[in-house]
C-alpha positions as CSV (number, residue, x, y, z in Angstrom):
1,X,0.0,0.0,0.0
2,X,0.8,3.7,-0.8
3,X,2.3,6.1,2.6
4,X,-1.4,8.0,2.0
5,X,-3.2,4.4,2.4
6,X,-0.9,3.7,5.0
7,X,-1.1,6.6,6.9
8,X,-5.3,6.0,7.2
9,X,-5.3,2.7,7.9
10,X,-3.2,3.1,10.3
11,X,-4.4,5.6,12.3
12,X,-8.4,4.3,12.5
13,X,-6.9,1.0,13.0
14,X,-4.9,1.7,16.6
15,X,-7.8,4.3,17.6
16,X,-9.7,1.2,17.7
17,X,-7.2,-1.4,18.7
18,X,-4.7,0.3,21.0
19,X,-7.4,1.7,24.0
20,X,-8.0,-1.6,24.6
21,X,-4.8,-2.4,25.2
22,X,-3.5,-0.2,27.2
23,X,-6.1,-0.5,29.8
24,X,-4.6,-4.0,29.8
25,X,-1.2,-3.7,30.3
26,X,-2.3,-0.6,32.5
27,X,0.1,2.0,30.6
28,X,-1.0,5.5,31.4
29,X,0.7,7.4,28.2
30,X,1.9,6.0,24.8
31,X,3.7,8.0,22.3
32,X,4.1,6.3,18.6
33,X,5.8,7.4,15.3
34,X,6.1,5.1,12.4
35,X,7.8,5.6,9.1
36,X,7.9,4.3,5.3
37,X,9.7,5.3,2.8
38,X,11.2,7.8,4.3
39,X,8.6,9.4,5.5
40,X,6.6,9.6,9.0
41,X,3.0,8.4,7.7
42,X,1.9,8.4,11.8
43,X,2.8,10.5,15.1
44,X,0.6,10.8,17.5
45,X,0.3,10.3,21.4
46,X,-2.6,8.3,23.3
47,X,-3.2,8.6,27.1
48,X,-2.0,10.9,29.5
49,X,1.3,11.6,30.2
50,X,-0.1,13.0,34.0
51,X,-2.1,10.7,35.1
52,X,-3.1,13.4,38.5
53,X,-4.0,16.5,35.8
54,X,-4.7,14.1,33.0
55,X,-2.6,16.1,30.7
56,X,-2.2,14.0,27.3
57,X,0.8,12.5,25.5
58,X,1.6,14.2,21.9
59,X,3.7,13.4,19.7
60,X,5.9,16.0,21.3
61,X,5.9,14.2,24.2
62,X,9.3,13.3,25.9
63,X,10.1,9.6,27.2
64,X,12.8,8.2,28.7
65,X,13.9,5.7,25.7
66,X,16.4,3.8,28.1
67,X,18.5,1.3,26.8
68,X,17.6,2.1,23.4
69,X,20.1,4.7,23.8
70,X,22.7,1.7,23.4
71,X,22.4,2.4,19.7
72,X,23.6,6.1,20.0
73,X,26.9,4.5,21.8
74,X,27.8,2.5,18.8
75,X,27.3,5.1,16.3
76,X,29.2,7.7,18.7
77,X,32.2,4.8,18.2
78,X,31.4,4.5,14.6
79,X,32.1,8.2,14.1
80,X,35.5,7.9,15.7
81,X,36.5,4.5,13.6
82,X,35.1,6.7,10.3
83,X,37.3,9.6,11.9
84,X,40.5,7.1,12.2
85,X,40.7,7.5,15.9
86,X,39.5,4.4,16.3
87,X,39.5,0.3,14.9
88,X,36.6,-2.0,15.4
89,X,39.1,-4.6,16.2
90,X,41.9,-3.1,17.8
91,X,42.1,-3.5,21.9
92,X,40.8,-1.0,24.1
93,X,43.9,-1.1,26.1
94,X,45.5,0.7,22.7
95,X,43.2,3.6,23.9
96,X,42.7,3.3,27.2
97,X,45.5,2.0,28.9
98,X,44.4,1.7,32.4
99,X,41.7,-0.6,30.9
100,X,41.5,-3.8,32.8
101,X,38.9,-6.7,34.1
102,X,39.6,-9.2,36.4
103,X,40.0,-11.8,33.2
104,X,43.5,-11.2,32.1
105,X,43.1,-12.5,29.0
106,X,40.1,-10.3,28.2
107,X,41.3,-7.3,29.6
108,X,44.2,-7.6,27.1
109,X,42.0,-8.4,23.8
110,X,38.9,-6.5,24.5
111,X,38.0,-5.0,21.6
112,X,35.6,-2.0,20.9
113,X,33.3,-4.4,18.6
114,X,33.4,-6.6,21.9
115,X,32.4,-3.5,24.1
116,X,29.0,-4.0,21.8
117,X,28.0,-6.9,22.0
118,X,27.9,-8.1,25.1
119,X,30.6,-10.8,24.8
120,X,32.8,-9.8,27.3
121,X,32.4,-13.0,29.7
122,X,30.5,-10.3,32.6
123,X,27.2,-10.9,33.9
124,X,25.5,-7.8,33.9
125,X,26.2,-6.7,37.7
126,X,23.5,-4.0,37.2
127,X,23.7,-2.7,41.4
128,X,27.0,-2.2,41.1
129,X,26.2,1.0,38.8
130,X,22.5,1.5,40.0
131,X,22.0,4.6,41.5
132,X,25.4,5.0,42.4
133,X,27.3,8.5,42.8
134,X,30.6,7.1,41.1
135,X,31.7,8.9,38.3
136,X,32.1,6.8,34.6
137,X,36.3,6.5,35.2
138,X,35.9,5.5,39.1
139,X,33.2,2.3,37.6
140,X,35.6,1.7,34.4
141,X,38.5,1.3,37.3
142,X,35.8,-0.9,39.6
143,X,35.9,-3.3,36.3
144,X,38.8,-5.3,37.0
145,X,37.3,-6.3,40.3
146,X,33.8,-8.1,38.8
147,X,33.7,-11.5,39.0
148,X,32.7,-13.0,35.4
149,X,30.9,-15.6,34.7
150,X,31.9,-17.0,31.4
151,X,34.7,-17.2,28.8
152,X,35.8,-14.1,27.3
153,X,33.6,-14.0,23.5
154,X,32.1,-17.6,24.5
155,X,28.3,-16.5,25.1
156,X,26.3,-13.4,25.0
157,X,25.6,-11.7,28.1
158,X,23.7,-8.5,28.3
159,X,26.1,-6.3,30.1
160,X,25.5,-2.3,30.5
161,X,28.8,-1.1,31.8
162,X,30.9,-2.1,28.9
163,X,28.5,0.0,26.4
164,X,29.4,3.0,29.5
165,X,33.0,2.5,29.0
166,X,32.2,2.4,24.9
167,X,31.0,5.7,25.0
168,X,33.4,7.5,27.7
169,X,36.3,5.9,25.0
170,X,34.3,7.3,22.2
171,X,34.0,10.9,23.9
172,X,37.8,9.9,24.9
173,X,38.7,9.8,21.7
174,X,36.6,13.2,20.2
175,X,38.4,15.4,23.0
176,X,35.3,15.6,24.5
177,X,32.6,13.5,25.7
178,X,30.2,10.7,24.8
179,X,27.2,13.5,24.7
180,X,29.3,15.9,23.0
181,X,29.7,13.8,20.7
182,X,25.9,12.2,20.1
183,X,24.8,16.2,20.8
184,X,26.6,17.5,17.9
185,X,27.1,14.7,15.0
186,X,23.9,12.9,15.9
187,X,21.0,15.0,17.2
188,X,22.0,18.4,15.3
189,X,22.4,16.9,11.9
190,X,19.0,14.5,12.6
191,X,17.1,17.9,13.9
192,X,17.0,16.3,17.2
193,X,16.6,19.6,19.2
194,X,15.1,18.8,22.5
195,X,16.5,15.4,23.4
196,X,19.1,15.3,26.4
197,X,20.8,13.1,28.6
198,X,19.6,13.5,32.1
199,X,16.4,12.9,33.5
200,X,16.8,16.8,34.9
201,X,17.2,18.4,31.9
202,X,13.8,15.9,30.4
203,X,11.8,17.8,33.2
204,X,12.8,21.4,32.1
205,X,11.1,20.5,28.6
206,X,7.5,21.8,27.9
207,X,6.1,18.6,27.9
208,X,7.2,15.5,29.4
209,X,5.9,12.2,30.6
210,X,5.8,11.3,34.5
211,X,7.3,7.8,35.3
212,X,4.8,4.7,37.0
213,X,5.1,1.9,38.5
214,X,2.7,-1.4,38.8
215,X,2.6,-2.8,42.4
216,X,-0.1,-5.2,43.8
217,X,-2.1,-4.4,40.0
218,X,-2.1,-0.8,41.3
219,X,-0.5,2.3,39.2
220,X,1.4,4.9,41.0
221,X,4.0,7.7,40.2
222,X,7.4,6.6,41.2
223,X,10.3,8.8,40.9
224,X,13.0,9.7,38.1
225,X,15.8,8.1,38.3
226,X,19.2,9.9,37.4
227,X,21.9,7.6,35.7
228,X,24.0,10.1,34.2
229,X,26.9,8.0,35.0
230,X,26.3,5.0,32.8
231,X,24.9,7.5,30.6
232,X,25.5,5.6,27.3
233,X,24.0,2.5,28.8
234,X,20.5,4.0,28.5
235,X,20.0,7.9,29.9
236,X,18.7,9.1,26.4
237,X,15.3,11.0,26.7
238,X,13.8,12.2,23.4
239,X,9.8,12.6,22.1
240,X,8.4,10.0,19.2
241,X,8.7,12.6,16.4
242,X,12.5,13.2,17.3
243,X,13.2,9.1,17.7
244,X,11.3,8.9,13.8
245,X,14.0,11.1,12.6
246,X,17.0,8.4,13.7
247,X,14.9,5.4,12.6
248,X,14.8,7.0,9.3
249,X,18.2,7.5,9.5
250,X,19.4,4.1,10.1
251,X,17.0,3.0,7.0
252,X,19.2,5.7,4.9
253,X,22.4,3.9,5.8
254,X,23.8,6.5,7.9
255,X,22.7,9.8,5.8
256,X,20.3,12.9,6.8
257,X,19.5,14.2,3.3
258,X,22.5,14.4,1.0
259,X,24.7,14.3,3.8
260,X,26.5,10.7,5.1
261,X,26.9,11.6,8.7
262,X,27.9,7.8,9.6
263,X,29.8,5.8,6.0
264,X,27.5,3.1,5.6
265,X,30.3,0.5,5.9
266,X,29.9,1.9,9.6
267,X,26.0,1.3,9.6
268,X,26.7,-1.9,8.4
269,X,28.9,-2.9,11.4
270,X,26.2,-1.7,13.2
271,X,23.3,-3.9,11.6
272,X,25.2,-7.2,11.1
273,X,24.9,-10.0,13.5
274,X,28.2,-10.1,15.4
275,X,27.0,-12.3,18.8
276,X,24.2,-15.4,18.4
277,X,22.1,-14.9,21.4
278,X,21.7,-18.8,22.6
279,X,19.1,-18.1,26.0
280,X,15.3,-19.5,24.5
281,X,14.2,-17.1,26.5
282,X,14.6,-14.5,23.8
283,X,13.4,-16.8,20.6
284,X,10.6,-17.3,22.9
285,X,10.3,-13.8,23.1
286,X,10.1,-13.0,19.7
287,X,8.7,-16.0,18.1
288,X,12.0,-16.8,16.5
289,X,15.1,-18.9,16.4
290,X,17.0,-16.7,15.0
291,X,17.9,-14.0,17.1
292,X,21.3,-12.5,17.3
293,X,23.0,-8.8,18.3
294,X,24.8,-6.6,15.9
295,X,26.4,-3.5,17.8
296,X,23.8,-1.8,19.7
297,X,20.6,-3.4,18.0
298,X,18.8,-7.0,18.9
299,X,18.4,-8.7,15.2
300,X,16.1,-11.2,14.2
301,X,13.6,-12.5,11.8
302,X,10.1,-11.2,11.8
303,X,7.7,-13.3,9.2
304,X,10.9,-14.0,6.9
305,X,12.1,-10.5,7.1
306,X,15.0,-9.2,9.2
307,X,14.2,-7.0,12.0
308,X,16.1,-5.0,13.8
309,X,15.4,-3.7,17.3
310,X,16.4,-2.6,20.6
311,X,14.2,-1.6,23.8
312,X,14.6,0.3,27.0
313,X,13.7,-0.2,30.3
314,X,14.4,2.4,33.0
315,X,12.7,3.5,36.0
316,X,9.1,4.4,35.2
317,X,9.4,4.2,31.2
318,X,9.7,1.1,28.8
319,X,10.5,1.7,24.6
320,X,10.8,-0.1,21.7
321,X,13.0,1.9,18.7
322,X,12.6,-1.0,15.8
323,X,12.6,-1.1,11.9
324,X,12.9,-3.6,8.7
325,X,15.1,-2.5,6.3
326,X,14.3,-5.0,3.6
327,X,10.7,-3.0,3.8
328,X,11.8,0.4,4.2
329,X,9.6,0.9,7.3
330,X,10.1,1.5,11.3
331,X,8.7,2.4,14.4
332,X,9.1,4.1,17.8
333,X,6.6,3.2,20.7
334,X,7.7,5.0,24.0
335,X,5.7,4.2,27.4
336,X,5.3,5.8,30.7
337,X,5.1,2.3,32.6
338,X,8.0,0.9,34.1
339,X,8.7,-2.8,32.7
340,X,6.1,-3.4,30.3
341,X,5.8,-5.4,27.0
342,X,2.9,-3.1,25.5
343,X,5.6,-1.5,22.9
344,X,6.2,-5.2,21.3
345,X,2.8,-5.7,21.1
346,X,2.0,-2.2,19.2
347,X,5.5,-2.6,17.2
348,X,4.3,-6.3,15.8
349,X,0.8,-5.3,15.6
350,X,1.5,-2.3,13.2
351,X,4.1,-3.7,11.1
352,X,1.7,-7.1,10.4
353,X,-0.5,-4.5,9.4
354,X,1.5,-2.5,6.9
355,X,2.9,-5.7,5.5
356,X,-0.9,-6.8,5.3
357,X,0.0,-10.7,7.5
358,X,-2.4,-12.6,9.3
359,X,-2.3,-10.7,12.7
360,X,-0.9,-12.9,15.4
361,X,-1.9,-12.4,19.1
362,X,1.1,-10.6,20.2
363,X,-1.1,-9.6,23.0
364,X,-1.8,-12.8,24.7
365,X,2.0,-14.5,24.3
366,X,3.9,-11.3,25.7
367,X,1.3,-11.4,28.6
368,X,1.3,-14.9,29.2
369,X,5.4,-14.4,29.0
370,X,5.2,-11.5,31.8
371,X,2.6,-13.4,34.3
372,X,5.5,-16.5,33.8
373,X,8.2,-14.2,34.9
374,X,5.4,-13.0,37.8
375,X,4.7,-16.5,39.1
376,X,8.6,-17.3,39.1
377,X,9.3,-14.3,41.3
378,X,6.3,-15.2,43.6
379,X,7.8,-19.0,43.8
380,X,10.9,-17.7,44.7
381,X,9.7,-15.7,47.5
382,X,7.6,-18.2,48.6
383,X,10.7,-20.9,49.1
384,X,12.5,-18.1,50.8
385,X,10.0,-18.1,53.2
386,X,10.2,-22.3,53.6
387,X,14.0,-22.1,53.7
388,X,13.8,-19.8,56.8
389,X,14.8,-21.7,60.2
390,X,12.1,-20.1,62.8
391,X,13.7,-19.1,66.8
392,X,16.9,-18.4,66.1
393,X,18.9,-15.6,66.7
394,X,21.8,-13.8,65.7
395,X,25.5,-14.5,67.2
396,X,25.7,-10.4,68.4
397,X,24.4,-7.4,69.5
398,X,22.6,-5.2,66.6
399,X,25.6,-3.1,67.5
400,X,28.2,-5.4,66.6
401,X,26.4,-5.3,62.7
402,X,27.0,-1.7,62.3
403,X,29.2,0.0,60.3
404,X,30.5,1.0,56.9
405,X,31.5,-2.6,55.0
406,X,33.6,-2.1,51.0
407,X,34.0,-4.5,48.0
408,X,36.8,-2.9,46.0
409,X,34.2,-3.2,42.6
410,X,30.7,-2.3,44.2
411,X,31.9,0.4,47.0
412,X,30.7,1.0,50.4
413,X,27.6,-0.8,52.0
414,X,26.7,1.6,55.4
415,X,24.4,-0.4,58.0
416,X,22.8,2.0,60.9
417,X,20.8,0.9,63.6
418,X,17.7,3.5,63.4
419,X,15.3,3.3,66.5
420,X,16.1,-0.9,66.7
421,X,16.5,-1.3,63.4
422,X,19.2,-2.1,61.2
423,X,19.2,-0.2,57.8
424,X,21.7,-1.1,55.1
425,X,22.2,1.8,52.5
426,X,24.4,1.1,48.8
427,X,24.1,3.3,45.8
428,X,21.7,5.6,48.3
429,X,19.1,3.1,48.3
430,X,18.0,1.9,52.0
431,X,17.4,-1.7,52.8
432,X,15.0,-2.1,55.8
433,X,16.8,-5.1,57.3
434,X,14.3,-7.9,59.1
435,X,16.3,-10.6,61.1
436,X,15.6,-13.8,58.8
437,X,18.1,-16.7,60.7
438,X,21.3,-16.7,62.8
439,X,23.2,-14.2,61.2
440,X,21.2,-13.5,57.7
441,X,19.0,-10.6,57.5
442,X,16.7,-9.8,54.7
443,X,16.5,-6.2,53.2
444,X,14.1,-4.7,50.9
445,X,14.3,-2.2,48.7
446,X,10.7,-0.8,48.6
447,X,10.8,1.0,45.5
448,X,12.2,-2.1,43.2
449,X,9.8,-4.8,45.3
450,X,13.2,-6.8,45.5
451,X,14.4,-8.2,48.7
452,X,18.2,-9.6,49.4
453,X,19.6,-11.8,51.8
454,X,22.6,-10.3,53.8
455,X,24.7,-13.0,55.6
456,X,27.3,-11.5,58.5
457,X,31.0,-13.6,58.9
458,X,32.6,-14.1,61.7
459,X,36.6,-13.6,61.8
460,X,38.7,-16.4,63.9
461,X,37.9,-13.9,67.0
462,X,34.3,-14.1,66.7
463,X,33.8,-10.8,65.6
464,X,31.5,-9.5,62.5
465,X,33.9,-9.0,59.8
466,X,32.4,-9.2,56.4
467,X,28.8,-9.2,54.5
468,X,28.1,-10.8,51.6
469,X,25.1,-9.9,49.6
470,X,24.1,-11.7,46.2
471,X,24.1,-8.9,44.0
472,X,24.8,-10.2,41.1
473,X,22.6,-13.6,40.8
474,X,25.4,-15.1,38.3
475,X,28.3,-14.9,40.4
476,X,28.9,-15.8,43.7
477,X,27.7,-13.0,46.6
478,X,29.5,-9.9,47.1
479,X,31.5,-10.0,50.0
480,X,32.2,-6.8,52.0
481,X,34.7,-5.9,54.4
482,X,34.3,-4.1,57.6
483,X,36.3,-0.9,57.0
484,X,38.1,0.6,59.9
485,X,36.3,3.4,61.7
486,X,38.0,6.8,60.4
487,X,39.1,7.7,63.7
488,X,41.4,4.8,63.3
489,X,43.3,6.5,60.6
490,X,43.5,9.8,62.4
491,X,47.1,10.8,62.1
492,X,47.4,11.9,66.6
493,X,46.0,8.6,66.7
494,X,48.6,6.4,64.7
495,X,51.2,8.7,66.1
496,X,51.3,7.1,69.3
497,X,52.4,3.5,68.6
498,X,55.1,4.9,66.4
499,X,58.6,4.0,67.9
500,X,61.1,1.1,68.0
501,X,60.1,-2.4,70.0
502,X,62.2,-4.7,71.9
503,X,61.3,-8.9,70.5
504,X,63.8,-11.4,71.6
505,X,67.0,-9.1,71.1
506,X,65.7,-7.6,67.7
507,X,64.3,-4.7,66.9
508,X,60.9,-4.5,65.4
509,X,60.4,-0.7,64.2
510,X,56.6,0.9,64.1
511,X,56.4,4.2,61.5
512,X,53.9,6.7,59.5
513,X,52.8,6.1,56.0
514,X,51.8,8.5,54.9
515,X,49.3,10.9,56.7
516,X,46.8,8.2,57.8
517,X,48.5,4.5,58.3
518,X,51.4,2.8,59.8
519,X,53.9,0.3,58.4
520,X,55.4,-2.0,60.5
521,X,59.7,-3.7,59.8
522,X,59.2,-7.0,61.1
523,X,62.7,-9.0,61.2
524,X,63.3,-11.3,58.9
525,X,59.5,-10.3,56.9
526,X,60.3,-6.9,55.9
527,X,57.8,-4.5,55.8
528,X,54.7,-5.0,56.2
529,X,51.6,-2.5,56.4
530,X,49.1,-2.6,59.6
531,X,45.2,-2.1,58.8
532,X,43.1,-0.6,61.5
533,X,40.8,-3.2,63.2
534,X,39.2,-2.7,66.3
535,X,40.5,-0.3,69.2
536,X,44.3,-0.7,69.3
537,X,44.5,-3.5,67.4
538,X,45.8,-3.8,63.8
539,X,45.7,-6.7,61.0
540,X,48.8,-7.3,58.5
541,X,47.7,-6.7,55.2
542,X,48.1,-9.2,52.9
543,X,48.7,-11.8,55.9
544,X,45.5,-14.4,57.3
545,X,45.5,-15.0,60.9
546,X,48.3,-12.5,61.8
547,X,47.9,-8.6,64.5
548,X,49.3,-6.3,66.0
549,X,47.3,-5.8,69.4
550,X,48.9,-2.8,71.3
551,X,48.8,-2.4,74.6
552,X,48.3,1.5,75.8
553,X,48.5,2.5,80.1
554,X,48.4,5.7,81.4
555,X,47.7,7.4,78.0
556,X,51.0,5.9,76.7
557,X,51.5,2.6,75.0
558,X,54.0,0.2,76.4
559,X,54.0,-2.7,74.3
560,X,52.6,-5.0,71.6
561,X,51.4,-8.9,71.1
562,X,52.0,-10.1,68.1
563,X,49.3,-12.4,67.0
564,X,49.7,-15.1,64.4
565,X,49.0,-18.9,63.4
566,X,52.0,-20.5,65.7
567,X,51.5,-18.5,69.0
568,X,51.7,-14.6,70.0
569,X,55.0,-12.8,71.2
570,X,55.1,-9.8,72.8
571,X,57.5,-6.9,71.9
572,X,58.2,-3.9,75.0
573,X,58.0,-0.2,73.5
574,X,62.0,1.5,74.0
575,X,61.5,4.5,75.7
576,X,63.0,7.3,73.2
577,X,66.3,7.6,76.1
578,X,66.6,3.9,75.1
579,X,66.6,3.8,71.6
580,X,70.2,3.2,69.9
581,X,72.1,6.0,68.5
């Protein structure tokens, strides 16, 4: 059919169809552009964008288009390969040399192309980004402490921090940054004039969408959530008629008009499979067995045809950015409901009826996919609650749980006892902590409905020394260590056990390093650095089962047992008089 054909049936055919279901996946606003042949044949909003003032969505409308920013991160590095800064295939460590994961191997061959598409062996370790204050080089250092979970380039693995550190190389590499970049050779030249990169700058525009949340089949506001900092990853807010211009874009092969603003050798990088996606639950998904990832866009077939696709899924907004090249025709479908599958539905349903197929019930199988996912969350609750032991108690006092506890990759995890009970906050998001067996507490974080298991260790002293937390489902639980209270690092503090000790005729010397620890030249070890433990007492880094417990009288400190596997010594402080010349 003709674009005027199209552009009627079209728009009678979701006034009819798409009321329905929305009131069925209970999605407030829905803003939808579609193009063919080169044109936008339909823009228009339905719903409200404000549920409270029932102000409506336009095509004007701004979403949050999430990870379907992913897209803008390849082409950012496309422009620097077409600009000979960069090579699909050469190793990130050529750029950026402090580049480094905890697989050797992988840290060494990591290649931008691998940045892509999600090969690089990772789970995706989501909360250790999530709401988190770090800045993108603090999280691309954090890297090389992630556990993985696979062979480097054996098996795709969705993974959001290496498309942050493909767009901080790409901005890297412009002089600039990742935005810069996507700001002024993407959005100018597409005509892109109101989308940004922060959900603060979305709520400065004219007319916005407000983020919701379903809980107990109830639909309320939730807040915005900021996540600047893995920016490339998905922080890309934009309206339907502005996402139209970059679909039409990628179906021109990289040019805006006369003008090639990516080489299409680039685009087709881009829209090639590079990674077969193996997990059924994403042929199930799609109805397809073929479903692969090129760089920054899900690929598979649709009715015979290739399809190419990416969605996005961030706090209070779900999108679907799609199109078929072979047909000259795409779509943008951007929500106001956090974690729905309404823009498949309205994707498949339009393009089955541009094509003129036999309209399958989309509807039924992504709903029938979500309540799956819904009854497997509620199972595993409900064996969390069977696999608790009832009258038991933990090994402490809630005093002795408190304090500030750091993995070297996901940061600091604070727990505070408020009014009798313990609250864990990571990434500024609070866990209300409930006393589930012996030492395990459960905290939930209200706003995501999820709840985590935190289990206390005990050191060979019987005190609370570490918390591990299971994060990251695909690795083994996070394990944070208790970090020395501050004052324990207080130079006047260190200052005192400073000084030379007498240990069976040798001399074992106690100094500063630094401004805020001590080091310690133990003879016949060498030197070895003390960490702060507990009141006077300091571990040897690097060294299981082995202190330094000072002993302090009458404000001074007058000697100091050395604890370790084969006994404990003690070595008498020299008074200064004593000291040798």
């Amino acid at each position: 059919m003709d674009n005027q054909e199209a552009k009627s049936k079209l728009a009678a055919a979701l006034a009819e169809w798409l009321p329905e279901k929305m009131a069925d996946w209970k999605v407030p606003g829905v803003g939808i552009a579609v193009v063919k042949d080169g044109e936008i044949i339909h823009a228009e909003g339905y719903g409200v964008r404000d549920r409270e003032n029932q102000l409506p969505v336009t095509a004007n409308t701004m979403f949050a288009i999430g990870s379907s920013s992913k897209a803008f991160a390849s082409a950012a590095v496309a422009l620097m390969v077409d600009d000979g800064k960069l090579e699909w295939d050469k190793p990130v460590r050529d750029y950026l040399p402090n580049f480094k994961l905890k697989d050797d191997f992988a840290s060494a061959r990591m290649t931008p192309r691998d940045l892509l598409c999600h090969r690089s062996g990772l789970p995706r370790h989501d909360l250790m980004w999530y709401n988190s204050t770090a800045t993108r080089e603090q999280m691309i250092d954090r890297l090389q402490y992630l556990e993985p979970n696979r062979d480097f380039r054996a098996y795709w693995q969705y993974q959001n921090l290496m498309y942050m550190t493909a767009g901080y190389l790409a901005g890297k590499m412009a002089g600039t940054t990742w935005e810069d970049v996507v700001r002024t050779r993407i959005f100018q030249p597409l005509g892109m004039k109101t989308a940004n990169f922060s959900v603060s700058a979305m709520q400065t525009a004219p007319e916005y969408a407000l983020p919701y949340a379903e809980k107990d089949d109830e639909i309320n506001l939730m807040a915005f959530r900021n996540i600047d900092e893995v920016g490339p990853a998905g922080s890309i807010n934009a309206t339907p008629l502005e996402m139209a211009e970059w679909v039409k874009f990628h179906l021109a092969k990289g040019k805006v008009g006369e003008q090639q603003v990516i080489t299409e050798a680039s685009m087709r990088q881009m829209h090639t499979p590079q990674m077969v996606i193996a997990d059924p639950l994403w042929s199930e998904l799609y109805g397809s067995d073929m479903v692969s990832y090129g760089l920054g866009w899900f690929i598979h077939t649709f009715h015979g045809e290739t399809l190419l696709q990416h969605g996005g899924n961030i706090d209070g907004f779900s999108a679907l950015v799609s199109f078929i090249p072979a047909r000259n025709m795409g779509s943008v479908i951007l929500t106001n409901l956090n974690q729905n599958f309404l823009h498949e539905v309205v994707a498949f349903y339009i393009y089955e009826l541009l094509l003129g197929l036999e309209q399958r019930d989309w509807h039924a199988s992504m709903k029938g996919f979500i309540d799956k996912v819904k009854d497997q969350a509620k199972q595993a609750k409900e064996q969390s609650a069977s696999d608790r032991k009832p009258d038991t108690q933990p090994s402490h006092p809630l005093a002795d749980y408190v304090g500030d506890f750091e993995h070297p990759g996901y940061g600091v995890l604070s727990v505070k006892d408020v009014d009798g009970k313990l609250i864990a906050t990571y990434n500024r998001l609070d866990l209300t902590m409930e006393h589930y067996h012996y030492d395990v507490f459960e905290g939930t974080i209200a706003h995501m409905d999820v709840q985590l298991k935190l289990q206390y260790h005990l050191d060979v002293k019987g005190s609370v020394e570490k918390v591990s937390v299971q994060l990251e489902p695909n690795v083994a639980p996070i394990m944070f260590t208790r970090m020395a209270d501050s004052s324990l690092k207080n130079r006047a503090f260190l200052e005192q056990f400073v000084g030379e000790y007498e240990l069976m005729g040798m001399t074992l010397t106690v100094a500063m390093r630094g401004e805020d620890s001590l080091i310690a030249s133990v003879p016949g070890q060498g030197d070895v650095i003390l960490e702060p433990y507990q009141g006077t007492t300091f571990n040897l880094k690097g060294l299981t089962g082995f202190s330094f417990e000072f002993k302090v009288e009458n404000g001074a400190v007058t000697e100091v047992t050395i604890h370790q596997p084969n006994g404990a010594f003690v070595a008498t402080k020299r008074a200064k008089a004593d000291a040798p010349a």
